[in-house]
Structure formats: structure tokens, C-alpha cells
C-alpha positions as CSV (number, residue, x, y, z in Angstrom):
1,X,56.3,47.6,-111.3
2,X,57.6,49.1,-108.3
3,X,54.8,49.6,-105.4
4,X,54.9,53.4,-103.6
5,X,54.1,53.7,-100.2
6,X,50.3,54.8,-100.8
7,X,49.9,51.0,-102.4
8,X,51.7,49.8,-99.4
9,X,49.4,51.0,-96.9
10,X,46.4,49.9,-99.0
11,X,47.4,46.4,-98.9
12,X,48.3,46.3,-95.4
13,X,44.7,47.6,-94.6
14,X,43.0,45.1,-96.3
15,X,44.6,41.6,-94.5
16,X,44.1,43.5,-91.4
17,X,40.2,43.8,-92.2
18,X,40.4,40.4,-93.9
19,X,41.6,38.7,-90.2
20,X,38.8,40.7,-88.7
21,X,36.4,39.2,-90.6
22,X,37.7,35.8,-89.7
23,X,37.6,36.4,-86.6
24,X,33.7,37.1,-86.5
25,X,32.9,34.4,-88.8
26,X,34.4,31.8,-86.1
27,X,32.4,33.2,-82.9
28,X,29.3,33.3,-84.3
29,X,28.8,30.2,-85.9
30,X,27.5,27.4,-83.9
31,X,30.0,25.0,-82.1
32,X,28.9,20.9,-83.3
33,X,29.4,17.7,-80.2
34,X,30.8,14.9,-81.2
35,X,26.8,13.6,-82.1
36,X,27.1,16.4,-84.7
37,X,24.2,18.6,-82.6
38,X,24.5,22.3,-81.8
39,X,24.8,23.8,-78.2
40,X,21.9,26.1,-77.2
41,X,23.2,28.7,-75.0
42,X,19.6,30.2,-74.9
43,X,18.7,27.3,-72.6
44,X,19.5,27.0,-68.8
45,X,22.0,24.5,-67.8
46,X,19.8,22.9,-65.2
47,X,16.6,22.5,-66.7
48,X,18.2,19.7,-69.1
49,X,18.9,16.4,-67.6
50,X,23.4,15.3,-68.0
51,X,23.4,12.7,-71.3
52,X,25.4,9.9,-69.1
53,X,26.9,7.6,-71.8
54,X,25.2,9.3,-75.0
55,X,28.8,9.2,-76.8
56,X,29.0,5.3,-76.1
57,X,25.0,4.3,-77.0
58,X,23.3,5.4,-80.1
59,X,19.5,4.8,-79.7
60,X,18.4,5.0,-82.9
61,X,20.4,1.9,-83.5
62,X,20.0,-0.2,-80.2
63,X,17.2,0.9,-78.4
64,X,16.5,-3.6,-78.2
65,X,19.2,-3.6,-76.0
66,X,19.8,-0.4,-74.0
67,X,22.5,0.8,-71.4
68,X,22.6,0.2,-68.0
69,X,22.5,3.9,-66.2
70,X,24.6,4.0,-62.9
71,X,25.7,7.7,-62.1
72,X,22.7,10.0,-61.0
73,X,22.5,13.6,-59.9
74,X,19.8,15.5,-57.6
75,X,16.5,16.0,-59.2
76,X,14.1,19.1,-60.0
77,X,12.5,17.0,-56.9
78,X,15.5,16.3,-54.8
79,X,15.6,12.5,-56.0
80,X,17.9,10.6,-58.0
81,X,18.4,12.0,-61.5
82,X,19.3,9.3,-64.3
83,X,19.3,9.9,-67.8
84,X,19.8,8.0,-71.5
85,X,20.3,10.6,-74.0
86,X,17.7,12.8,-74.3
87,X,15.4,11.1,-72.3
88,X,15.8,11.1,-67.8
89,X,13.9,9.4,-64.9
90,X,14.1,10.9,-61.5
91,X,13.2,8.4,-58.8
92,X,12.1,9.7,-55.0
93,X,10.8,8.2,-51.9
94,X,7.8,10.3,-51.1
95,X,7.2,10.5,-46.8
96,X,5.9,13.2,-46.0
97,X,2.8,12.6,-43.9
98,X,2.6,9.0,-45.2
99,X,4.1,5.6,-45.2
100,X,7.2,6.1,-47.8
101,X,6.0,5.1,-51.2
102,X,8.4,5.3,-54.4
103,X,7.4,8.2,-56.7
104,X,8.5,8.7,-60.7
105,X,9.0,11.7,-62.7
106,X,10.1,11.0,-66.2
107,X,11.5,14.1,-68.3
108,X,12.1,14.6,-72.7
109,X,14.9,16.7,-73.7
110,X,14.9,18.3,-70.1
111,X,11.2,19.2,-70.3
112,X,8.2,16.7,-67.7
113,X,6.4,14.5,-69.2
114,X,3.5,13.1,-68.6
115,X,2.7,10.2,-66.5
116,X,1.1,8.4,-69.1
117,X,4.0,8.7,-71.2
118,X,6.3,6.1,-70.0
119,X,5.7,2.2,-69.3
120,X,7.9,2.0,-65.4
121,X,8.3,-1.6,-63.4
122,X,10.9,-1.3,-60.9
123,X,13.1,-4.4,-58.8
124,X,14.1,-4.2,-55.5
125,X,16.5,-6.2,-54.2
126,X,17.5,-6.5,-50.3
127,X,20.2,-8.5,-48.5
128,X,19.0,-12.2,-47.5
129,X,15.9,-10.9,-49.5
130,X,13.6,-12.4,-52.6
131,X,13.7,-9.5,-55.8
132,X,10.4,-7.5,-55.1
133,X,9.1,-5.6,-58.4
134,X,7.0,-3.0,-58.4
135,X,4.8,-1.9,-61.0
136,X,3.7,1.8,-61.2
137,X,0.7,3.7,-62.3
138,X,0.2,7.3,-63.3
139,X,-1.1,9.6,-60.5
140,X,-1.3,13.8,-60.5
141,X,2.5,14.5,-62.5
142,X,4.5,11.1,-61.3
143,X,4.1,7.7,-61.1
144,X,4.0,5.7,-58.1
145,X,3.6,2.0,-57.0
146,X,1.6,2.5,-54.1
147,X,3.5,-0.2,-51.7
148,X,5.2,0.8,-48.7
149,X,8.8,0.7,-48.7
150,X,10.1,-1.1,-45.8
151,X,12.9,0.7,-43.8
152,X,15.5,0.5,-44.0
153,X,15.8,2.2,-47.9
154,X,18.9,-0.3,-48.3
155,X,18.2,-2.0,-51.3
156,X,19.8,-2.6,-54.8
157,X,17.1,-0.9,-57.4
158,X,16.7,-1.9,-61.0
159,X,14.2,0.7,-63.2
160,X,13.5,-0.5,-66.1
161,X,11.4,2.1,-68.5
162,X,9.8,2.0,-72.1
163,X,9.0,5.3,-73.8
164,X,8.1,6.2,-77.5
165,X,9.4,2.9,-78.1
166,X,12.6,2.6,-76.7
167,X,13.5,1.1,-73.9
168,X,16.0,2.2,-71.0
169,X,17.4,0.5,-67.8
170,X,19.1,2.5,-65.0
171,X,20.5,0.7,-61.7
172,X,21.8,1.7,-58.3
173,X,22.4,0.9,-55.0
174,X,21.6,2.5,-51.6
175,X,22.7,1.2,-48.4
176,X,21.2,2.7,-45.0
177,X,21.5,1.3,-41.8
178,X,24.1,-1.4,-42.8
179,X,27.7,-2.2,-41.4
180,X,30.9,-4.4,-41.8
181,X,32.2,-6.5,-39.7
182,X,34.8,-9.2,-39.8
183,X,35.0,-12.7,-38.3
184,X,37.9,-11.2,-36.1
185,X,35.8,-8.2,-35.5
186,X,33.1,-10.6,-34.2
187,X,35.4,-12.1,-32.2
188,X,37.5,-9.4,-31.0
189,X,34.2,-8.3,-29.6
190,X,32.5,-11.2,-28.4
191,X,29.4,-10.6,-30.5
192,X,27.0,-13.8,-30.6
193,X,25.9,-14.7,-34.0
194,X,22.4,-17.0,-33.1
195,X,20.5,-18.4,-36.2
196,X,16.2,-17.5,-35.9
197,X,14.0,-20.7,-34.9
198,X,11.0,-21.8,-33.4
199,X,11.0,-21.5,-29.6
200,X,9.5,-22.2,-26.6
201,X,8.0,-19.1,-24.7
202,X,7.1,-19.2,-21.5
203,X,4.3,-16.2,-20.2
204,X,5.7,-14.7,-16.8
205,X,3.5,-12.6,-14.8
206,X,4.9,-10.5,-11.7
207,X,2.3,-8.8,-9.6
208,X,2.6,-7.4,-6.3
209,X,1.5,-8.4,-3.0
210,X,2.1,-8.8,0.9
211,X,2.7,-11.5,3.3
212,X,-0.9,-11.5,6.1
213,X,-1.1,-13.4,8.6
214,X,-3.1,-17.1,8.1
215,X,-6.6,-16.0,8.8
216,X,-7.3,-19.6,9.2
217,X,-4.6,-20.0,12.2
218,X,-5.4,-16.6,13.8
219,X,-7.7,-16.7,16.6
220,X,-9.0,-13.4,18.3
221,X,-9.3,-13.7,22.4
222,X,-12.4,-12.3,24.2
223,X,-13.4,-11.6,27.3
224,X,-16.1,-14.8,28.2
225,X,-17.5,-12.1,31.1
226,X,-17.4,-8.6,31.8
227,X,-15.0,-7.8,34.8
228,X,-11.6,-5.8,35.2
229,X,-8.7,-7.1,34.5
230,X,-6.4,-8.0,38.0
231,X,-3.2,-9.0,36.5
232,X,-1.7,-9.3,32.6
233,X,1.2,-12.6,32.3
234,X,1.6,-12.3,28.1
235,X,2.4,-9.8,26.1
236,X,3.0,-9.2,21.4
237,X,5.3,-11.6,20.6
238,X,5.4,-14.2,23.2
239,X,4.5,-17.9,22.4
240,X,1.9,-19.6,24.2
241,X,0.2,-22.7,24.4
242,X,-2.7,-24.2,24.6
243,X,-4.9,-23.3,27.6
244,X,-2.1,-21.1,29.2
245,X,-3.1,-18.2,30.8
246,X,-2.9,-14.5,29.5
247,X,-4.3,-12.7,32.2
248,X,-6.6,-12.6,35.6
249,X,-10.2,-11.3,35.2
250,X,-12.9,-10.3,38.4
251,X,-16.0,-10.6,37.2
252,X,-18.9,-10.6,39.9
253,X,-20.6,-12.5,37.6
254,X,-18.1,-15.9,38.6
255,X,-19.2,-15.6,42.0
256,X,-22.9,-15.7,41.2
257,X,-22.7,-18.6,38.8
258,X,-20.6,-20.3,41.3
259,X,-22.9,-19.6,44.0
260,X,-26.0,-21.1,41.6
261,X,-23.6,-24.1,41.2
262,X,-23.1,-25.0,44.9
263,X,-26.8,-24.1,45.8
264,X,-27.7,-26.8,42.8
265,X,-25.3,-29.1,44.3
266,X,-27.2,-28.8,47.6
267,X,-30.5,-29.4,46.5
268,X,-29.2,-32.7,44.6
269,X,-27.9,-33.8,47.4
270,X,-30.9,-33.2,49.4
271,X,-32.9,-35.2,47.1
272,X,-30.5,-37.9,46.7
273,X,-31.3,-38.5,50.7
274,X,-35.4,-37.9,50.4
275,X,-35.2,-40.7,47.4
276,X,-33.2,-43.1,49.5
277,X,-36.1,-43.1,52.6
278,X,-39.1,-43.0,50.5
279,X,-37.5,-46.1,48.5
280,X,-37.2,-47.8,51.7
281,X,-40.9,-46.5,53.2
282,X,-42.2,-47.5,49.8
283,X,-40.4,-51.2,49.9
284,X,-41.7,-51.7,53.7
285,X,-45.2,-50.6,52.2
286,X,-45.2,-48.0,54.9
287,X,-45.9,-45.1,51.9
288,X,-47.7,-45.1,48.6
289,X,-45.6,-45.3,45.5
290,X,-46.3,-42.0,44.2
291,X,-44.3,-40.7,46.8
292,X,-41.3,-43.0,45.7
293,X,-41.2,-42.3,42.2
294,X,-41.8,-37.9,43.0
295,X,-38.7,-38.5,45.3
296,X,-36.9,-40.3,41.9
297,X,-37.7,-37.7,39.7
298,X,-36.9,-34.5,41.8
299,X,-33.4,-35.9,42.2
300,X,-33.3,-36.6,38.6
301,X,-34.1,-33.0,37.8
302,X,-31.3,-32.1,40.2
303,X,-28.7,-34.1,38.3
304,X,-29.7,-32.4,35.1
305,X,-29.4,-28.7,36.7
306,X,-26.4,-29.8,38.2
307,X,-24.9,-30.7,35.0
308,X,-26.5,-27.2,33.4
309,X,-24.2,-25.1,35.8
310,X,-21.2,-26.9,35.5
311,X,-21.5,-26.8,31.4
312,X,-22.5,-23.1,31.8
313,X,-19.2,-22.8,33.9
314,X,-17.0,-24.4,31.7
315,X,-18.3,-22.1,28.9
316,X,-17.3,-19.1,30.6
317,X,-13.5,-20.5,31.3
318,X,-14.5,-20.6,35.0
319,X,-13.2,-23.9,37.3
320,X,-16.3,-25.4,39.1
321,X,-14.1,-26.4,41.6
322,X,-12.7,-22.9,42.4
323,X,-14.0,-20.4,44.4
324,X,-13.9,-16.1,44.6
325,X,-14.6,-14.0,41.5
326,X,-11.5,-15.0,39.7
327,X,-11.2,-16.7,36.2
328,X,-8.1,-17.2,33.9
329,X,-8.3,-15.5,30.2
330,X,-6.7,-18.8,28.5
331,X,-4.9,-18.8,24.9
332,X,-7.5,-20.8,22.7
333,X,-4.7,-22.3,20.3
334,X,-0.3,-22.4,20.7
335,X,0.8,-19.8,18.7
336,X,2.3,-16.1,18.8
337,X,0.9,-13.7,20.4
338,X,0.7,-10.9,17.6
339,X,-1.8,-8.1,18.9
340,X,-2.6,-7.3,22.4
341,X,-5.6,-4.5,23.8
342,X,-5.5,-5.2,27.6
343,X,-3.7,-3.5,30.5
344,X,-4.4,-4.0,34.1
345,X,-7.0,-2.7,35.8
346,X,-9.3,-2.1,32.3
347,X,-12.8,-2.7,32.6
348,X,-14.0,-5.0,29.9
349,X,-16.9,-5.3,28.0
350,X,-18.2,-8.8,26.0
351,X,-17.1,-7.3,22.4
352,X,-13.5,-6.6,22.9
353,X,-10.4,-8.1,21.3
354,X,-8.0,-8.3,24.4
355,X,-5.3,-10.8,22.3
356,X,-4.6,-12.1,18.7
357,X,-3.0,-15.9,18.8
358,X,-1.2,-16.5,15.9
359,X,0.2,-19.9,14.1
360,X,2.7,-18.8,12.4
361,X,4.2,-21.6,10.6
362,X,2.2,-20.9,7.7
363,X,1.3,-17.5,6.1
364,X,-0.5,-16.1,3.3
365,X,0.9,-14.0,0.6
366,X,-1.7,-12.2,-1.4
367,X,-1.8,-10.4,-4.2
368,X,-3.8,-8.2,-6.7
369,X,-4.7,-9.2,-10.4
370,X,-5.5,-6.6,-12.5
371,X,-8.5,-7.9,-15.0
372,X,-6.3,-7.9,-18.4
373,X,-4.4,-10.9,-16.3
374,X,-7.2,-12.5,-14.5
375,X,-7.6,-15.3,-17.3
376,X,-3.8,-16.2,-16.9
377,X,-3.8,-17.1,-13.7
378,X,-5.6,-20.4,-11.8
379,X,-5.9,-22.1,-8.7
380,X,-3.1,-24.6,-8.6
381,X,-0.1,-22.7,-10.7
382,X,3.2,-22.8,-9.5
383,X,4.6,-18.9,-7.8
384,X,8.1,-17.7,-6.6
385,X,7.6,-15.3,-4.0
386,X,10.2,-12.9,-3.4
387,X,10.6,-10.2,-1.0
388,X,10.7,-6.8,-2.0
389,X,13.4,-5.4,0.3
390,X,16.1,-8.8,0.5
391,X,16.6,-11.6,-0.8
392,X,14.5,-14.2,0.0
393,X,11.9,-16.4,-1.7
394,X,9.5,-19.4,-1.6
395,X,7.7,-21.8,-4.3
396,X,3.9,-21.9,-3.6
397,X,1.0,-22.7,-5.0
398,X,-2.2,-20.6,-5.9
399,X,-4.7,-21.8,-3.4
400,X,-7.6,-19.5,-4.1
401,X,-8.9,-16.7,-6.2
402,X,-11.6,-14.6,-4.8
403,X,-14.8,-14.5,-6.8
404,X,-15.1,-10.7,-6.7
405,X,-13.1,-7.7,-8.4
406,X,-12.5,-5.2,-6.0
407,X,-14.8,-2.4,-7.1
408,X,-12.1,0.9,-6.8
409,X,-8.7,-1.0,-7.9
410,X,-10.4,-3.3,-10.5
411,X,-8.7,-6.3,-9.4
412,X,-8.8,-9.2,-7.8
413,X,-7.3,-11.1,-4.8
414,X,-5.3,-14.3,-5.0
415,X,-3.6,-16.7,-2.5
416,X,-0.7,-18.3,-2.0
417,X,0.0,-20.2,1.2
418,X,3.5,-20.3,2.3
419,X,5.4,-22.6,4.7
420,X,7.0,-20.1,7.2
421,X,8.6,-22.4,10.2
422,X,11.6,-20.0,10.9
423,X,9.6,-17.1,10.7
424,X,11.5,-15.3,8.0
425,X,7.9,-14.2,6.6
426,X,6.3,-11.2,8.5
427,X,3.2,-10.1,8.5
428,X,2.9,-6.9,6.5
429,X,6.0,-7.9,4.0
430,X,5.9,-6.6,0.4
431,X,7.0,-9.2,-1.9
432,X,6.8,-9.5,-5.8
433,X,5.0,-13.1,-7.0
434,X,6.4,-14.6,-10.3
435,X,4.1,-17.0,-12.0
436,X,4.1,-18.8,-15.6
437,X,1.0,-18.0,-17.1
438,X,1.4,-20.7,-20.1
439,X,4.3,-22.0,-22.1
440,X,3.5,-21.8,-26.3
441,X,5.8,-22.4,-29.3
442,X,6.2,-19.6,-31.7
443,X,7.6,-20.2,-34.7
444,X,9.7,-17.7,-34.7
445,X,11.9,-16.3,-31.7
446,X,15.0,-14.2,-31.2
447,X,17.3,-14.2,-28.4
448,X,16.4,-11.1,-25.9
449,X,19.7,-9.3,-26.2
450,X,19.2,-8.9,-29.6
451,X,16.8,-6.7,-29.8
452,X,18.3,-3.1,-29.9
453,X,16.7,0.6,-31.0
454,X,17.0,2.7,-33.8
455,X,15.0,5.7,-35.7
456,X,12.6,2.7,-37.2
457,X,12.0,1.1,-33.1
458,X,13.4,-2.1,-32.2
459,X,15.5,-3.6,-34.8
460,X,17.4,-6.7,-35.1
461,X,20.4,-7.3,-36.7
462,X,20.5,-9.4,-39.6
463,X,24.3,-11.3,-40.7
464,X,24.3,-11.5,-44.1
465,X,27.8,-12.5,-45.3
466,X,30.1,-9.9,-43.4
467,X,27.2,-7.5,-43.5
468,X,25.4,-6.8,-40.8
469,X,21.7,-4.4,-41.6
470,X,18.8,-3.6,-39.0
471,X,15.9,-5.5,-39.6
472,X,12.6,-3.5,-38.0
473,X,10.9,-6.2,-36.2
474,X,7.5,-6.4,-34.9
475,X,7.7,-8.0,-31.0
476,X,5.5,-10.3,-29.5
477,X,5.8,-12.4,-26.6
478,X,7.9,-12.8,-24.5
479,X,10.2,-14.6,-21.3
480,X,13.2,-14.0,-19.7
481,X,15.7,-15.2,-22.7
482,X,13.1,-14.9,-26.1
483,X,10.9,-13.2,-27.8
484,X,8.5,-13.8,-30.3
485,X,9.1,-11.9,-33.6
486,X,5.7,-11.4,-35.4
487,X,7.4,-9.9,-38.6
488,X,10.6,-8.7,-40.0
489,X,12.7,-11.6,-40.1
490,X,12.7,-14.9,-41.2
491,X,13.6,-18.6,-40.1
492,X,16.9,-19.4,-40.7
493,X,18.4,-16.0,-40.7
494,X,21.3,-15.5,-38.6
495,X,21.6,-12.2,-36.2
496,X,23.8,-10.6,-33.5
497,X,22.5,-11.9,-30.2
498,X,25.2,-11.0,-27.6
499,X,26.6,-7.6,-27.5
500,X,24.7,-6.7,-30.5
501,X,25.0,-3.2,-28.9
502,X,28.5,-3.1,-30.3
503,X,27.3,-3.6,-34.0
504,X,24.6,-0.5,-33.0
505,X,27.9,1.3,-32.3
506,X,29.7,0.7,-35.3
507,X,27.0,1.8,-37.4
508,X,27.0,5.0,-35.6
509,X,30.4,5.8,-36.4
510,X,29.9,4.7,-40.0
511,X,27.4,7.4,-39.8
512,X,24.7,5.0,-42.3
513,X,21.9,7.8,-43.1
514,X,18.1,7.7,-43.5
515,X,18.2,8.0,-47.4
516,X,15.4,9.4,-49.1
């Protein structure tokens, strides 16, 4: 039968509408993974967790031996964001106002779950390092371990998680504060790799003080008699002997005491000539005894006044065989003369210094101990003085240590007597005095130059293989080559000693951050 147009059209309507239809059918029917499960556009992209590995791992089948989870993304919480099908772990290191702690949030089908929900232990392992595992407890909407984690975060971490049943592992590694270097990097650079040991330590002390004159070898020179002063012969800075003279005094008072001297001399001899004729009248029985032995004892008292002057003259510094007003102002000891108050013509009074004598082949060098030191140091340690402004120093010996603690500096003063026979040590001199307190063995010590500063304080760092990682180390102790190391290393390890500031360099340019 042969179609007209009319049929024609008809037909040609109904495929188009037939395609149409098709069409429809295909967008609104649900697309199907390769799991066989439905996309739901209805829910945000970001609010479920990625299904790393879901098309490899079916857990309905081998949830006694799960996947090992490697990749991660950022977290509702701005940690790390692992997940095993529908189920996702989200580890943090939570420091905000705190030592950093570890801190789990654990999620179903991309919604929180609670604490309680999942059994956590987690393993950390560092370079040169035993594992460390951490258990973790429910707390608020996380689980945490509650131990510090030690900086640096650089650490291999293995989570290990049970939940409704099944278990699931995740893994990853984070390196901070770590850097690579080659034997011929090492060498290139001449960096010192040392091995941590036991080591002797010996307590140095500098403290301050100042070269004084030896109080013991000073002598002060006085005036024996008031007078004024006729002529001056030594002046600051001249050596003297012995009983040489310094200057010329008047003193009225010479002449009186050397007139009572030859008056006393007089009468002695006076009575020396009555005792001779009464001894003779007495032995020709011309006079009574009495008068012999009066005679005898009036020249004896004569003798003894006699001898009274001259002593009293001698005291003074005055010649008994001289004569005027005169007497010489003698040095009392050979030494320097370091201080002079007397000028011609000065009238002087009993109480006045006129010169300082010094020896000066010995000095003192003192210093001040502030109390926090005063039980290092003793009587009988071995100093170095050193002068402040050149080079120069002497070995002494503490000789004393006052028994008093000066009241405004809160120290006290200690002594060190120092030979001095060129005179290279003046009087006044600052100089810094270096003494070993005590010498103890630590058990653990680290060469100084190793110890180097980074956002965690002084770090060491640790070789292990061609790695090289900061090691936060607490400091004790300390000389002029080690130092104690209370914690943060162990013995054994081997570290950058020597130009260990070139590994802190590297690591800056490998730009190693503070991961959180």
C-alpha cells in the first residue's frame, strides 16, 4: 500500500518524540561506580572523606587483613585526612597554648564519629630512635594520647584503628628539621662528625678583680714629732732603702729632749766622781757607810735616766750624738715610694701620712665572689690572672677568703698573691681571674661547637646514615671544649661537631618546616 505524505509526516513525528524520550530516560536515572553504588549529588563534595584504594580492597571480605593507607588530604581540622572506604581518620598535632599532643578525629561515610567509636594505638618511629606507641583515649570530640611530642614532628607514624569490627592501618612519614649530606659533602666542608661519650668537665669560674698593693709590704711614714719640714730628698716612685732619708724636720721638741739628755749626762757624771771619794772616805773609815752606798745608788739612778733619754731619743729617730733641732724622716723598709703628702716648709702634726713605702715584688690581686659562687671557690685553688687591657697573666694561688659578705654588693673578697719582680703589675690594674671550681665526669658530653640554635633552642645534630636531624638538647655543664647534655641524645650517637653551622645552613635552604 502506497504511504501519502500525511502518513509520512506521522511517522517521522513519532521517532523524533521516541529519541526524546530516550534521551530523558538516560539523564535521570542514576549513574552506578564500579562498587555498583549510586552517586549522591545532593551531598557536598567536601563533607565526604576521598575512598583511597576502595576499588583494590573490599572490606566485607578482608577486613582480618586491611590496607595500608599512604596518600592523605587536609582535614575538616587542618590535619592529615586518611580514609578506607567509607570509613577516615584525621590525625593533628594540637599546640595551641600547650605542649603538642597528637589529637584523633575519626569520621563514617563523611559524617564524626564519636570518640568512643573507634579502638586507636598509634607507632612512632624516629631516626636512631626505639618505636614509641601511643595509645589514645576519648576526650570532648577526638581522641588524644596525652604525651608530648618531642620536636622535631619528624617521625615515621603507623595508625592502626578498629571500628565496628574492622580493622584499618594508615602510614606516613613526616620529616622536619632534617637534611642530606654526603660523605663528600662532609668533607668538601670540613664538618667534624664526633661520636657522644662520657667526659670529663671541668667548672671554670672568671670573676673580676684588681691588682692592690701588698698591704703586708706597705708601710705608711709619720712624722715621730711635730715640726716643719726644712728640706724634702724623695719623691712617688723613687726606691729607697732602709733607713735613708726622705726629708729634714725642725722640731723644737729635738732640742729639748737633747738638752734633758746632756743635762742627765751631767748629773751621771757628777755622781760617778761623788761615788768615787766617798768609796775612798768610806775605805779610810774617815765616813760612815751610809754615805758610800747613797753615793752608789744616786749614780745608779743616773745610769738608768741616762739610758731613759737616749731610748726616748732613738724612738723619735733623733741621733743622741747630734745637736740643733734637726732630725731625718727615715724610710722604715726598701721599697717604692708610692704616695707622698709633704712639701717644704709644711707644718706637721703627729697623725699625718707624709710617705707610703712600698715592696713591690709581690702584689695582691683581689677579687669579688658573688654568693651563688662562694662554695666553689677555697683557699689553696689554682688562678690565672689576666689583665684586662693586654696581655699578660700569672698562676697564683687563693691565699685567703674574707669571712664577711660585703653588705651592698653581696659578695665576698678573695686573694691571690702574685710574684711581681719586674713590676709589670700596677697597683689599680683590672684583671679577670680564671679558676677551676671542680673537675666531674658526666656521662654524657658533646663537643662545644656542636651546639647550634633553632626555633626548638639549642639543638644538636644527630648523623644518622647520610641524614643529618636536630636533636633539642637540654645543656648542662660546661668548660672550654664540652658540655654536659642532660637530655636529647644518647651515648653512642654520632653528631656534627665542627662547622656544624654549615649543616644549620643547608637545612635552611632545604627550607625543612615546623609541621603540624
Amino acid at each position: 500500500m502506497k504511504l501519502n505524505k500525511q502518513m509520512w509526516l506521522l511517522i517521522a513525528i513519532l521517532l523524533v518524540g521516541a529519541v526524546f524520550a530516550g534521551l530523558i530516560l538516560k539523564t535521570d536515572k542514576p549513574a552506578m561506580d564500579e562498587h555498583g553504588h549510586g552517586e549522591h549529588a545532593e551531598e557536598p563534595a567536601m563533607e565526604s572523606p576521598p575512598k583511597h584504594g576502595e576499588a583494590e580492597h573490599n572490606h566485607e571480605k578482608d577486613h582480618d587483613h586491611p590496607a595500608i593507607v599512604t596518600e592523605s588530604i587536609k582535614g575538616p581540622h587542618g590535619g592529615k585526612l586518611f580514609s578506607d572506604g567509607d570509613y577516615a581518620v584525621e590525625v593533628t598535632i594540637f599546640e595551641q597554648n600547650q605542649p603538642p599532643q597528637f589529637r584523633l578525629y575519626t569520621y563514617f561515610k563523611g559524617k564524626p564519629l564519636p570518640p568512643k567509636a573507634s579502638i586507636i594505638s598509634l607507632k612512632i618511629s624516629r631516626l636512631g630512635r626505639d618505636v614509641q606507641p601511643l595509645a589514645f583515649t576519648p576526650e570532648n570530640d577526638y581522641l588524644t594520647s596525652k604525651v608530648i611530642v618531642e620536636e622535631p614532628h619528624s617521625f615515621k607514624v603507623a595508625i592502626a584503628s578498629m571500628h565496628a569490627g574492622k580493622t584499618y592501618e594508615f602510614n606516613y612519614d613526616q620529616v622536619e628539621a632534617r637534611v642530606s649530606l654526603t660523605n663528600e659533602q662532609l668533607k668538601h666542608n670540613a664538618i667534624e662528625i664526633l661520636t657522644t661519650a662520657p667526659a670529663n668537665i671541668q667548672t671554670n669560674l672568671r670573676l673580676l678583680g684588681e691588682i692592690k698593693l701588698n698591704a703586708d709590704k706597705a708601710v705608711q711614714v709619720l712624722p715621730r714629732l711635730s715640726g716643719i719640714v726644712e728640706s724634702v730628698t724623695a719623691n712617688v716612685g723613687d726606691s729607697v732603702k732602709k733607713g735613708q732619708t726622705l726629708a729634714i724636720i725642725s722640731s723644737p721638741v729635738v732640742a729639748e729632749s737633747r738638752g734633758d739628755l746632756y743635762a742627765v749626762q751631767q748629773r751621771l757624771s757628777l755622781a760617778k766622781i761623788t761615788l768615787a771619794r766617798e768609796e775612798n772616805l768610806w775605805r779610810e773609815k774617815i765616813s760612815a757607810e751610809q754615805d758610800y752606798l747613797e753615793a752608789k745608788n744616786n749614780a745608779r739612778l743616773a745610769e738608768i735616766e741616762l739610758s731613759r733619754q737616749q731610748q726616748k731619743l732613738a724612738s723619735m729617730g733623733i741621733s743622741a750624738s747630734g745637736s740643733g733641732t734637726h732630725y731625718a724622716l727615715t724610710a722604715p723598709i726598701s721599697g717604692v715610694i708610692t704616695r707622698k703628702n709633704i712639701a717644704t716648709g709644711q707644718v706637721l702634726e703627729l697623725s699625718q701620712m707624709l710617705y707610703e713605702v712600698a715592696d713591690l715584688s709581690t702584689v695582691w690581686a683581689e677579687m669579688n665572689i658573688p654568693i651563688k659562687d662562694l662554695g666553689l671557690v677555697k683557699t689553696g685553688q689554682k688562678v690565672t690572672v689576666r689583665a684586662a687591657a693586654f696581655e699578660q697573666a700569672e698562676a697564683g694561688t687563693i691565699t685567703y677568703i674574707a669571712p664577711l659578705v660585703a653588705e651592698q654588693s653581696r659578695t665576698a673578697t678573695a686573694r691571690v698573691v702574685l710574684a711581681n719582680a719586674k713590676q709589670n703589675w700596677l697597683a689599680g690594674l683590672p684583671v679577670n681571674i680564671d679558676l677551676v671550681a671542680d673537675e666531674v665526669t658526666v656521662p654524657l658530653a658533646v663537643s662545644l661547637e656542636a651546639i647550634q640554635t633553632l626555633q626548638y633552642g639549642n639543638v644538636v645534630f644527630g648523623r644518622y646514615g647520610d641524614s643529618f636531624e636536630a636533636r633539642p638538647v637540654e645543656l648542662g655543664r660546661r668548660d672550654s671544649k664540652y658540655v654536659e647534655v642532660l637530655s636529647g641524645l644518647n651515648v653512642g650517637e654520632q653528631y656534627a661537631a665542627g662547622n656544624s653551622f654549615v649543616v644549620k645552613a643547608e637545612l635552611g635552604k632545604a627550607g625543612a618546616s615546623h609541621d603540624h
